[in-house]
N, C-alpha and C positions, 0 to 999 in steps of 0.2 A: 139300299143299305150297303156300306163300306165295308168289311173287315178288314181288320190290320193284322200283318202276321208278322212277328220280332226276329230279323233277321236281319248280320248285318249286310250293311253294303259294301263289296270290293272298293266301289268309288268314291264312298264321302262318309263312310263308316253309320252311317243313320243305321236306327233296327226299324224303323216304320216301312214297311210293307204295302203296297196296295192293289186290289182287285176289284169287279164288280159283282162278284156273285154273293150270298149268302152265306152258301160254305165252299171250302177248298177241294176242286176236280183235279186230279193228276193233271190235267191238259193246260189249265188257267198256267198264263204265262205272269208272273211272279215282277212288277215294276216300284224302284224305288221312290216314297214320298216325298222325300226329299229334292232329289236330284234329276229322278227319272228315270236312273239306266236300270236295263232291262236286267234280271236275272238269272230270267228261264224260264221252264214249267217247275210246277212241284215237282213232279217226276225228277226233272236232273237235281231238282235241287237236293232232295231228300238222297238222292243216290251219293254225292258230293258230302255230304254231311254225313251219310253214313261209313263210308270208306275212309273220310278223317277221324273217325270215333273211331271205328277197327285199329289204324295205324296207332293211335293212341295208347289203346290198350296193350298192342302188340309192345310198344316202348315200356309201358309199365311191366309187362311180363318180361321182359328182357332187366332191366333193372331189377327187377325181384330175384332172378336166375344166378343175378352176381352177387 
C-alpha cells in the first residue's frame, strides 16, 4: 500500500507525494509522483514547513504592531 502525502513540489509544483510504507517515519525520504525529485525526510521537511509558518506569523505580528 501507497500513501500519498499533499505537498508541494519545488520542481513541478504537483502536491502528490509518494512512499512505501503504511504510515509516515521521520526517516522515510519523501519523493515527488509526479516528476520524481527527491524532497527529503519528513523530518527536514516538517522542519522547513515549520519555520515558514513561524516567519509568517512573525509578519502578521509585525503588521498588527503598525
Amino acid at each position: 500500500m501507497t500513501v500519498q502525502v499533499e505537498l508541494p513540489c519545488p520542481k513541478c509544483k504537483s502536491t502528490k507525494m509518494k512512499f512505501e510504507r503504511p504510515e509516515i517515519r521521520e526517516t522515510d525520504i519523501i519523493t515527488c509522483a509526479a516528476c520524481g525529485h527527491n524532497l527529503g525526510t519528513m523530518a527536514s521537511i516538517r522542519e522547513k514547513m515549520n519555520k515558514a509558518y513561524q516567519g509568517l506569523n512573525q509578519a502578521r505580528a509585525k503588521r498588527k504592531l503598525q
